[in-house]
N, C-alpha and C positions, 0 to 999 in steps of 0.2 A: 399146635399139637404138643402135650406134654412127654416127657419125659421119661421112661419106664426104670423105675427099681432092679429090675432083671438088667436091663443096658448100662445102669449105674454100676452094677453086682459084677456085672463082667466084665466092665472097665476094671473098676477096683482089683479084682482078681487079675488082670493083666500087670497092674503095677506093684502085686503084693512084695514083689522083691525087696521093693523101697519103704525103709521105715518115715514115720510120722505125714502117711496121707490122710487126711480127711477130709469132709465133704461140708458142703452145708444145702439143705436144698431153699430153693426161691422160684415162689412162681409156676411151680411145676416143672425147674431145671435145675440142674443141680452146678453149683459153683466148687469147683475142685482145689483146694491147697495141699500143697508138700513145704513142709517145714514153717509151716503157717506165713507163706505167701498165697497168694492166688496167683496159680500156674494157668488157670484154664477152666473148663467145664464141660457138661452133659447137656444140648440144647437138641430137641429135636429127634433126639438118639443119634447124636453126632459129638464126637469129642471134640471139642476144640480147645487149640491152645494160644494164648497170647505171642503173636509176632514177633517176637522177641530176635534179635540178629542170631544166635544160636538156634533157636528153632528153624528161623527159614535158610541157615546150613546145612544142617543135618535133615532135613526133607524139603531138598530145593523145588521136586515136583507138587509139594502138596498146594492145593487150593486154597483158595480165600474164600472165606463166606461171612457172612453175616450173623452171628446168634440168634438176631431177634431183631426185627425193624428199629432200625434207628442206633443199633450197635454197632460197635468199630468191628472192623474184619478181623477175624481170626485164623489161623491155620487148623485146616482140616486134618487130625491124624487120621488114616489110611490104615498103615499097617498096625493095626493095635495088635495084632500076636504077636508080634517082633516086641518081646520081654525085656532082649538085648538093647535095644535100640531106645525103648521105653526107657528104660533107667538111665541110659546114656543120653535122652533128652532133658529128663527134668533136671538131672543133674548138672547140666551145663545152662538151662535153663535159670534154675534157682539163684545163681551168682547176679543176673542181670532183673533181675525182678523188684521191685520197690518193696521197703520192709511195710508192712501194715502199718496203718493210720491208727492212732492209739483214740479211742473211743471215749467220750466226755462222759464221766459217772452221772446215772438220773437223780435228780434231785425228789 
């Protein structure tokens, strides 16, 4: 099952607090970066976010699930109204994230 625009829309509006998020979609899911890492995504109409030792801090209750057959587990966010806690995750998030893979120009 894909992914709805509306569950993207209102993730995104959860995290407006935080500048430079963007998205990319794939597949009919959508891949989520803040400050041009990949924090996470939109699979399913489920946010998840990369495992990262500060996420499974800060939401030591959330779940592990799957994105998608054959995916590494990810953490379920739960409370996505919790704006506070949002910014207070990616933000401690971000420091532990791998910088992007810089991309080979097409010839």
């Amino acid at each position: 099952m894909a992914s709805t625009k509306d569950y993207l829309d209102y993730v995104l509006e959860q995290l407006s607090g935080l500048e430079d998020i963007s998205y990319r979609a794939m597949m009919g899911e959508y891949v989520l970066y803040y400050q041009g890492k990949v924090f996470g995504g939109i699979y399913d109409n489920r946010f998840l976010v990369k495992p990262v030792k500060s996420a499974a801090e800060l939401m030591p209750e959330a779940p592990y699930e799957l994105p998608y057959e054959g995916g590494k587990e990810m953490l379920m966010v739960e409370d996505i109204e919790d704006r506070e806690l949002m910014e207070k995750l990616l933000n401690a998030m971000v420091g532990e994230l791998p910088a992007p893979k810089k991309r080979k120009p097409k010839k």
